[in-house]
C-alpha positions as CSV (number, residue, x, y, z in Angstrom):
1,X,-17.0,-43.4,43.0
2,X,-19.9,-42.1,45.3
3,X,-18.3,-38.9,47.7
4,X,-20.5,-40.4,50.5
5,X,-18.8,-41.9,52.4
6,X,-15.0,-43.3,52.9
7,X,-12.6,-46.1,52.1
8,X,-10.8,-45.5,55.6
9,X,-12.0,-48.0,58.2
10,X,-12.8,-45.7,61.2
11,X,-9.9,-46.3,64.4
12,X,-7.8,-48.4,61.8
13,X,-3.6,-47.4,62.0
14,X,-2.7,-46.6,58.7
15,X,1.0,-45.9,57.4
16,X,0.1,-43.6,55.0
17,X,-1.5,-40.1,55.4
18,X,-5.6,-40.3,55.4
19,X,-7.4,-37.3,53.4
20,X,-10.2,-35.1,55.2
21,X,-12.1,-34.2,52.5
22,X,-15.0,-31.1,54.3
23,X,-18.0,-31.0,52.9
24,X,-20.1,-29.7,55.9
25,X,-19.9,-25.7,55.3
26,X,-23.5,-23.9,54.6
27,X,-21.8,-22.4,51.3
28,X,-23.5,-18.7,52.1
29,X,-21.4,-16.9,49.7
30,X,-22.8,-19.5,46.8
31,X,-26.2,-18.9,47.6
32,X,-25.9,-15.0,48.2
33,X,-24.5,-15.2,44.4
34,X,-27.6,-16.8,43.2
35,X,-26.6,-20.2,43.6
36,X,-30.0,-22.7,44.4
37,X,-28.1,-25.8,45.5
38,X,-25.0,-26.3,48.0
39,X,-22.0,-25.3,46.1
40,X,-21.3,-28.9,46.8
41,X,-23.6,-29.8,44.7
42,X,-23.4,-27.7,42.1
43,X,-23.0,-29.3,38.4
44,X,-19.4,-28.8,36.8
45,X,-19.9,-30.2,33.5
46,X,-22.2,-32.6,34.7
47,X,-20.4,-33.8,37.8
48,X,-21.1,-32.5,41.5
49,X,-18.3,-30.1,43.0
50,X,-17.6,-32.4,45.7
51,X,-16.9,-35.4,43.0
52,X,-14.4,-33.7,41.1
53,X,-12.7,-33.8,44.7
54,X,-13.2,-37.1,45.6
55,X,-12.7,-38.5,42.1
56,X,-9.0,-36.8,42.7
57,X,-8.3,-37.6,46.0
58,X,-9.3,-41.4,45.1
59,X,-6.7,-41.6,42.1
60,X,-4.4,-40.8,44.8
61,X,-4.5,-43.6,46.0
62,X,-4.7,-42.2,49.4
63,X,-7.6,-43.5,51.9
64,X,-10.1,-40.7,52.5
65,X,-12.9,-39.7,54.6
66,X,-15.4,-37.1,53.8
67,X,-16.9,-35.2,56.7
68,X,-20.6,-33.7,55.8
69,X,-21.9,-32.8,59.0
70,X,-19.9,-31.5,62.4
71,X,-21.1,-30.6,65.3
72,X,-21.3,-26.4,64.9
73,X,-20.5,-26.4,61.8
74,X,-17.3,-24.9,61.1
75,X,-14.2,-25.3,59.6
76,X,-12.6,-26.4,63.1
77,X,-15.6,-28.6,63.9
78,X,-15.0,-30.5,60.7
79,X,-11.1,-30.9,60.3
80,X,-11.8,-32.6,64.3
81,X,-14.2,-34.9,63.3
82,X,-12.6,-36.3,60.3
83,X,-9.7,-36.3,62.4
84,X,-11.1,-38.0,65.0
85,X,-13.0,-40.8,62.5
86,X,-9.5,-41.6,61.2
87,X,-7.0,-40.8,64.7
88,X,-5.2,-44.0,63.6
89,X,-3.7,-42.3,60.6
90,X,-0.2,-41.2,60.6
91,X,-1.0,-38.2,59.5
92,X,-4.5,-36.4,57.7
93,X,-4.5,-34.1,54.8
94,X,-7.0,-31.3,55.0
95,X,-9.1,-30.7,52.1
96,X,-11.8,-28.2,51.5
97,X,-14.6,-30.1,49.3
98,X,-14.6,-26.8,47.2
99,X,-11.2,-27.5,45.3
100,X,-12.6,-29.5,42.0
101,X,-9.5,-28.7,40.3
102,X,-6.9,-29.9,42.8
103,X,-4.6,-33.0,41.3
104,X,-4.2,-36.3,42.8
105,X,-0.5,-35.4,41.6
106,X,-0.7,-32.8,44.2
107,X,-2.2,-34.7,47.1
108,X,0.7,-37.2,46.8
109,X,2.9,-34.5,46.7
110,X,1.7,-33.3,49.9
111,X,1.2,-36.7,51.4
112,X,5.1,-37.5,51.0
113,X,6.4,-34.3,52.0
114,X,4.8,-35.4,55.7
115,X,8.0,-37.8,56.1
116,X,10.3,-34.9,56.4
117,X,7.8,-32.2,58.1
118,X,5.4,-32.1,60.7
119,X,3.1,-29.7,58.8
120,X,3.2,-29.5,54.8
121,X,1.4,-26.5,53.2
122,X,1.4,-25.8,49.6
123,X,1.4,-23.0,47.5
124,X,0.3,-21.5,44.1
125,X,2.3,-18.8,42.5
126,X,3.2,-17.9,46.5
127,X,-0.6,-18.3,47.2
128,X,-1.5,-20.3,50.1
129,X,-3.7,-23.2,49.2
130,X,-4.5,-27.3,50.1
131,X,-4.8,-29.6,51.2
132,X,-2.2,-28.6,54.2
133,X,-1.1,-32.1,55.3
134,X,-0.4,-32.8,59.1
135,X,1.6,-35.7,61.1
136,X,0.6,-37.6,64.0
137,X,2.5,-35.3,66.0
138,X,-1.1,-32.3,65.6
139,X,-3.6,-35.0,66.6
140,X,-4.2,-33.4,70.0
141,X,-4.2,-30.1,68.5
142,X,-6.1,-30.4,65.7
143,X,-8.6,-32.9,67.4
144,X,-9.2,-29.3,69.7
145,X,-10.2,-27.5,67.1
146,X,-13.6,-25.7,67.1
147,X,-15.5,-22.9,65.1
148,X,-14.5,-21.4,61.7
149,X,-10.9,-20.3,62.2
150,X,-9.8,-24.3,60.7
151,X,-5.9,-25.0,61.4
152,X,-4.3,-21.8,60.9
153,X,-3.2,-21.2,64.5
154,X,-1.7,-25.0,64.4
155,X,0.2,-24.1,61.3
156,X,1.2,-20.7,63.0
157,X,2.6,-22.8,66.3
158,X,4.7,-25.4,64.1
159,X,5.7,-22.5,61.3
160,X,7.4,-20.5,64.8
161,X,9.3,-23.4,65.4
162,X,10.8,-24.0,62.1
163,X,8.6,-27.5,61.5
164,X,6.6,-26.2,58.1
165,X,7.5,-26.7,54.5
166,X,6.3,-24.5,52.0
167,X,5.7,-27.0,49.1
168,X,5.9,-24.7,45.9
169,X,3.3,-26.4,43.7
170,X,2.6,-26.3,39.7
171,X,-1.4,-26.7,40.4
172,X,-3.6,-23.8,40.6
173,X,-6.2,-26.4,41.4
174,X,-4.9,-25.9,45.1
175,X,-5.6,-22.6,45.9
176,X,-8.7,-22.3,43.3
177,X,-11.7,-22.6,45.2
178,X,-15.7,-22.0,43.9
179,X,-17.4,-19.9,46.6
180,X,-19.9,-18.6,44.0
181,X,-21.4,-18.4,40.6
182,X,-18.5,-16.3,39.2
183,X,-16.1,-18.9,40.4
184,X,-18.2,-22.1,38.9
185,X,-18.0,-20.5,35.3
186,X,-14.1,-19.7,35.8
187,X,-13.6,-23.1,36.7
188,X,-15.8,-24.6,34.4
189,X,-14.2,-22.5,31.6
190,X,-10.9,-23.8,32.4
191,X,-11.4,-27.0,32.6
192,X,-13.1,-26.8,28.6
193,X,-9.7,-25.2,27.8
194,X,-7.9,-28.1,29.1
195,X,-10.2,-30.4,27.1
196,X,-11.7,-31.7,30.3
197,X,-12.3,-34.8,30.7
């Protein structure tokens, strides 16, 4: 399945929650390690990053969208554009394209949790992780997003009012992201120990 692109038809209603998979971030900290390619596009056993992500978030069975370019570039940038390609969903998932360990056990988890919460964020071992899932309720916010802050303060505005659900997860695929070499060979070495593929 290629990580291009989408299954999501663009301004399409959808009754289930759309994934926004971001893949647009310069990856400085990879490259500062000694990484030469994106961290994106970095070989896990064979397979990019980014693939191990979409491979997940397409046994789902979720529609996705992967953003890999925004306007300035940051986190904020991207979670609006993919929301704004897909602002016919009832809801988007948020998904850092760095999180090739996440399950598509997870994402559904996350996805469901939407129909009794307005904002859904997931945890690892009382780490805070993703994809933090969002109803149709945020579109206006999160379509106001800009520069590298992402959705926190969106999350901070519902979480005051008593609308988020801490959604205790048995995944450390959520919260365990590879920002440089170090964390490529972590992740690498645990997925041998769980006899990957």
């Amino acid at each position: 399945m290629s990580c291009e692109g989408s299954i999501a038809e663009p301004g399409v209603t959808s009754e289930k929650p759309v994934v926004i998979v971001l893949a647009a971030g310069r990856g400085r900290r990879f490259q500062a390690s000694g990484g030469t390619l994106s961290k994106l596009d970095a070989p896990l056993l064979g397979v990019p990053v980014l693939q191990h992500v979409v491979n997940a978030v397409a046994s789902s069975g979720l529609e996705w969208h992967v953003v890999r370019s925004a306007a300035g570039g940051g986190m904020g940038d991207s979670i609006a554009a993919g929301v704004r390609a897909m602002a016919g969903a009832c809801g988007w998932l948020i998904l850092p394209g760095d999180l090739p360990l996440v399950t598509a056990h997870s994402v559904r988890l996350v996805a469901a949790s939407l129909a009794s919460h307005p904002v859904v964020v997931p945890h690892w071992l009382g780490r805070q992780g993703h994809p933090v899932g969002f109803r149709s309720e945020c579109l206006n916010a999160l379509l106001q997003l800009s520069g590298e802050s992402g959705a926190a303060s969106i999350v901070r505005a519902h979480r005051g009012k008593g609308e988020v659900l801490d959604l205790a997860l048995d995944d450390r695929g959520v919260v365990m992201d590879v920002d440089t070499l170090d964390d490529l060979a972590d992740v690498e070495s645990l997925m041998l120990s769980r006899g990957f593929p």
